[in-house]
N, CA, C and O atoms as a GROMACS GRO file, in nm:
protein
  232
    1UNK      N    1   6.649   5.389  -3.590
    1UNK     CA    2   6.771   5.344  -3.524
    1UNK      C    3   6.735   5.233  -3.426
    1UNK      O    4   6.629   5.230  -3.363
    2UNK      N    5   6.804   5.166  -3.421
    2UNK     CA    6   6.783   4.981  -3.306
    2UNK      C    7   6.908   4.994  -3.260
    2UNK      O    8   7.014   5.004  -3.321
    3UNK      N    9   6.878   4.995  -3.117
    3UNK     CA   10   6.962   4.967  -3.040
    3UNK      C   11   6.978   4.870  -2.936
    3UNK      O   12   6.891   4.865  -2.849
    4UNK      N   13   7.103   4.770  -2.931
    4UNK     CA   14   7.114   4.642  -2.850
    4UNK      C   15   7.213   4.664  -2.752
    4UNK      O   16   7.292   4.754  -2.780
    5UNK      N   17   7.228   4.614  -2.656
    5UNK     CA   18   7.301   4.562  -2.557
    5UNK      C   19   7.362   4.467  -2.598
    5UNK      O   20   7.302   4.429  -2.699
    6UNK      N   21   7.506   4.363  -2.568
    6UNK     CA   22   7.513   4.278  -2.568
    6UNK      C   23   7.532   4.190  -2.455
    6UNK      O   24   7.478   4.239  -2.356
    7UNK      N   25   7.584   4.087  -2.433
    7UNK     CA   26   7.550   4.033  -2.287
    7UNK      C   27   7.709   4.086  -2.261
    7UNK      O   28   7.703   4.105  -2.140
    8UNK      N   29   7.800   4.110  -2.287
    8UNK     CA   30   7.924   4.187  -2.288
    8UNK      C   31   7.919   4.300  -2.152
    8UNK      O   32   8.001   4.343  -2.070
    9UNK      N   33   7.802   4.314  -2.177
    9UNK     CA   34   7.789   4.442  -2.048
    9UNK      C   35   7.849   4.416  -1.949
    9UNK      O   36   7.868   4.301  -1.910
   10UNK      N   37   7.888   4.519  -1.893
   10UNK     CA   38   8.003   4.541  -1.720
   10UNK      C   39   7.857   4.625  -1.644
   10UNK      O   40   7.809   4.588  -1.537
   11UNK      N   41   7.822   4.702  -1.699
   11UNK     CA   42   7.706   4.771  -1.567
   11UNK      C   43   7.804   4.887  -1.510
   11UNK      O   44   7.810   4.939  -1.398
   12UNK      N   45   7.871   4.905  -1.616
   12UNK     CA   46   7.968   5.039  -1.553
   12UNK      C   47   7.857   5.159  -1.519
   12UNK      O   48   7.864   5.191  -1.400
   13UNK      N   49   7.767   5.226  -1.587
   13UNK     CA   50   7.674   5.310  -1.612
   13UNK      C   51   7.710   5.450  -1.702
   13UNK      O   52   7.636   5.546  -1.683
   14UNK      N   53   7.804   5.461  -1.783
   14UNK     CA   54   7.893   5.540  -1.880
   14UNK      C   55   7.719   5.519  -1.924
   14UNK      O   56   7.643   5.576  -1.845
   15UNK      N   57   7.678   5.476  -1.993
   15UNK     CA   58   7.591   5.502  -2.097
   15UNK      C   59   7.483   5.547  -2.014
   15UNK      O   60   7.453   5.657  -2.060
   16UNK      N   61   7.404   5.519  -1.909
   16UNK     CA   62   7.327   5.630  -1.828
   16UNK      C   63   7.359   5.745  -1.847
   16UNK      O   64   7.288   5.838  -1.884
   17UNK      N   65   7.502   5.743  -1.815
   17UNK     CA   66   7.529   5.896  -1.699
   17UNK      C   67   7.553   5.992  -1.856
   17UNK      O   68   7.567   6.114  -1.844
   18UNK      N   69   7.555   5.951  -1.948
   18UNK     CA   70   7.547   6.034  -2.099
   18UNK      C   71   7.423   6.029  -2.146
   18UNK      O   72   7.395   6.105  -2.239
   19UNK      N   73   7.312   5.928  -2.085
   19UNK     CA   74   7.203   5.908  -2.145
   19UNK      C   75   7.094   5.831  -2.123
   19UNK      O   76   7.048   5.742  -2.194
   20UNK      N   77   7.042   5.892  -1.971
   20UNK     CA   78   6.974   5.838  -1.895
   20UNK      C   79   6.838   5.888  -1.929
   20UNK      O   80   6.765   5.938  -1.843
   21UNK      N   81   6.808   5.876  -2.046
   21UNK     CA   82   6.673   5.899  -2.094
   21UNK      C   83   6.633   5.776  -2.171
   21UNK      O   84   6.517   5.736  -2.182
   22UNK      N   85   6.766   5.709  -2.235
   22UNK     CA   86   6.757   5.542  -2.282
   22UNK      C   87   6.820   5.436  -2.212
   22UNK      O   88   6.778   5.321  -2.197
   23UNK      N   89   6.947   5.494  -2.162
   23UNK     CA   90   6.976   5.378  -2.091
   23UNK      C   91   6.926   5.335  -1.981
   23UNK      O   92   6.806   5.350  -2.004
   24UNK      N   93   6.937   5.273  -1.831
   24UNK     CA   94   6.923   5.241  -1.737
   24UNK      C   95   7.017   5.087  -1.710
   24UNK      O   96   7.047   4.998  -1.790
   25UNK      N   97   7.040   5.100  -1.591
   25UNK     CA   98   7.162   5.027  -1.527
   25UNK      C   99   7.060   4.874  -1.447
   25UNK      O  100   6.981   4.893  -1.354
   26UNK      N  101   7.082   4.758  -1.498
   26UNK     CA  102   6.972   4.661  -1.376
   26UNK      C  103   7.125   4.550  -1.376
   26UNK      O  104   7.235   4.562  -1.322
   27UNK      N  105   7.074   4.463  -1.451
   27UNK     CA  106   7.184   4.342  -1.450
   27UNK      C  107   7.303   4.424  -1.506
   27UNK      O  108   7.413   4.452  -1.457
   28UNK      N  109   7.247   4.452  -1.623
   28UNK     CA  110   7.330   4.488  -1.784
   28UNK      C  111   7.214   4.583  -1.787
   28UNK      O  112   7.108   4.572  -1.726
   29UNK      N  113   7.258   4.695  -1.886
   29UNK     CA  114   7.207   4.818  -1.940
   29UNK      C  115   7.093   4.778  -2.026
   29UNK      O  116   7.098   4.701  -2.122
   30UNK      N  117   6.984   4.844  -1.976
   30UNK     CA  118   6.845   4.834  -2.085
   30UNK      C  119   6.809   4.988  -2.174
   30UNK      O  120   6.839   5.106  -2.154
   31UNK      N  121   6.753   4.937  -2.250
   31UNK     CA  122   6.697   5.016  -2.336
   31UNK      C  123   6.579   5.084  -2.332
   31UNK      O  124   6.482   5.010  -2.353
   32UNK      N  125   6.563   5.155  -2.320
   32UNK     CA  126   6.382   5.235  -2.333
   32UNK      C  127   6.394   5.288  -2.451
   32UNK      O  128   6.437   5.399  -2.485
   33UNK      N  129   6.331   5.155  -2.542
   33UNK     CA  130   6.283   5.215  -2.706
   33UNK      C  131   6.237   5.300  -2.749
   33UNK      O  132   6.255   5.330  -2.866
   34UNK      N  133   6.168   5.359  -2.677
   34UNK     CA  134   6.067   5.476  -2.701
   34UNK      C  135   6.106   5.615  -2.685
   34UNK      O  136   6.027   5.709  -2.689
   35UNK      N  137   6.272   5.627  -2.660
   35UNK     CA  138   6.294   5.740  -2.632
   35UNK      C  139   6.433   5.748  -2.725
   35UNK      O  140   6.519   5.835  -2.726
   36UNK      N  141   6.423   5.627  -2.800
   36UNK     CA  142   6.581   5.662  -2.863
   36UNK      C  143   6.548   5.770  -3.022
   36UNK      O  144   6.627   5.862  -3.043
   37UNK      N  145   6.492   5.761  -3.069
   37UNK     CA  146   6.411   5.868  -3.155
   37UNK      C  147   6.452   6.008  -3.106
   37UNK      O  148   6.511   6.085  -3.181
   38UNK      N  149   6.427   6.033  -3.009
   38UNK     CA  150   6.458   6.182  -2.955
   38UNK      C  151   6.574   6.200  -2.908
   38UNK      O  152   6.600   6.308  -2.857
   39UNK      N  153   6.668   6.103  -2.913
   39UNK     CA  154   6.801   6.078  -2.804
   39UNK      C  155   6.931   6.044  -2.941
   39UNK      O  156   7.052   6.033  -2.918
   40UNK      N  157   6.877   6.034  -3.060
   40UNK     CA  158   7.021   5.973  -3.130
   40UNK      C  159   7.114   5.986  -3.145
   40UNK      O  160   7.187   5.906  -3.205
   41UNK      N  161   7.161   6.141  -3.075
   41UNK     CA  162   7.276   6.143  -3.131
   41UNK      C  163   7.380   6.128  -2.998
   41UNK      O  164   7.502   6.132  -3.007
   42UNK      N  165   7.299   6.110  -2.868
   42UNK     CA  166   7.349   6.100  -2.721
   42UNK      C  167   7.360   5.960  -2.701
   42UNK      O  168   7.438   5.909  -2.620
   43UNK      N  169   7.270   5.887  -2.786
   43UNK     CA  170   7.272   5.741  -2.824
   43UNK      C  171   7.421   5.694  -2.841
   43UNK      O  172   7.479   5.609  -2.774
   44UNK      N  173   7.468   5.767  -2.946
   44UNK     CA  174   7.566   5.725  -3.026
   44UNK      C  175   7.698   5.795  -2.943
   44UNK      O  176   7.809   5.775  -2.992
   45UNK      N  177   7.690   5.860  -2.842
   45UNK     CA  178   7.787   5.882  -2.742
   45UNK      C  179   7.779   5.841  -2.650
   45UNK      O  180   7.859   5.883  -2.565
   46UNK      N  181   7.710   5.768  -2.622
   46UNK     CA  182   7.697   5.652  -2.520
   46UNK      C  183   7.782   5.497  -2.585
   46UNK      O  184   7.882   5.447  -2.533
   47UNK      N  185   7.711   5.447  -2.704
   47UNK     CA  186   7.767   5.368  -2.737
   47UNK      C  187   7.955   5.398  -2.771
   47UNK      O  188   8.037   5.310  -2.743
   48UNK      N  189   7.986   5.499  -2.818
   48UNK     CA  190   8.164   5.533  -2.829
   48UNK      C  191   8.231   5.501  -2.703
   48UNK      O  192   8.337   5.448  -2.672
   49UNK      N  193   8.111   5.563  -2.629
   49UNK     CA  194   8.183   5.598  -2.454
   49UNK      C  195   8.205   5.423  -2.373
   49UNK      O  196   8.288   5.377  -2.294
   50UNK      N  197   8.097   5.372  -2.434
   50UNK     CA  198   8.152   5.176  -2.365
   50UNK      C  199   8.256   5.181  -2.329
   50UNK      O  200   8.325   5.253  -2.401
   51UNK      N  201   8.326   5.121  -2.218
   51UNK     CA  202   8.426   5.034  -2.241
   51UNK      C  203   8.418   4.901  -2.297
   51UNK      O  204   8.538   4.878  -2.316
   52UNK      N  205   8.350   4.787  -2.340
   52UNK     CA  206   8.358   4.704  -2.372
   52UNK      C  207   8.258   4.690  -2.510
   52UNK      O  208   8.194   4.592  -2.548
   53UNK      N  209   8.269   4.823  -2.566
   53UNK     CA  210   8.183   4.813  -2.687
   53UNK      C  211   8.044   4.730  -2.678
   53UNK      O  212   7.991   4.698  -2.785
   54UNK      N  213   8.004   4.706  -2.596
   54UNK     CA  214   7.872   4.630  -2.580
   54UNK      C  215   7.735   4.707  -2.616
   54UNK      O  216   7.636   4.634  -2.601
   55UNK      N  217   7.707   4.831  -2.658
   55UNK     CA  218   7.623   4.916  -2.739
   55UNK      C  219   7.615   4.875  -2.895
   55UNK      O  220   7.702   4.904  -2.978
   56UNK      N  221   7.530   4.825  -2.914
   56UNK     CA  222   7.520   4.828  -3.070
   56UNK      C  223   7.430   4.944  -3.136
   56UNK      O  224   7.314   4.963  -3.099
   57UNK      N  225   7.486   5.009  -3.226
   57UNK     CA  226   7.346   5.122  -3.282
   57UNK      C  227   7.345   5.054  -3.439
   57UNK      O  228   7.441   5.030  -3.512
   58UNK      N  229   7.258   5.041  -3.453
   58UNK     CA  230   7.234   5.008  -3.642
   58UNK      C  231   7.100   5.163  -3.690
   58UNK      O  232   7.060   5.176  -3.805
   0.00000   0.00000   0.00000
């Protein structure tokens, strides 16, 4: 699974606060690759939960 940000981001922190084992809040929301493997399916409720759809999961 690959997961992007887009520059779309608000920095609300919805995707932390569901999944603060990948996300993290700086400018715009980053990724810690290394943990989305163990996280996919909190992944993918993070990305629903956006408001501005700016989560991409492929």
């Amino acid at each position: 699974m690959k997961v992007t940000v887009e520059d779309s981001c608000i920095a609300c922190g919805a995707c932390e606060s569901i999944c603060d084992a990948v996300f993290s809040i700086e400018d715009k929301a980053v990724v810690n690759e290394s943990a989305v493997a163990d996280n996919e399916d909190a992944v993918k409720e993070a990305a629903d939960a956006c408001p501005v759809s700016a989560i991409v999961v492929e």
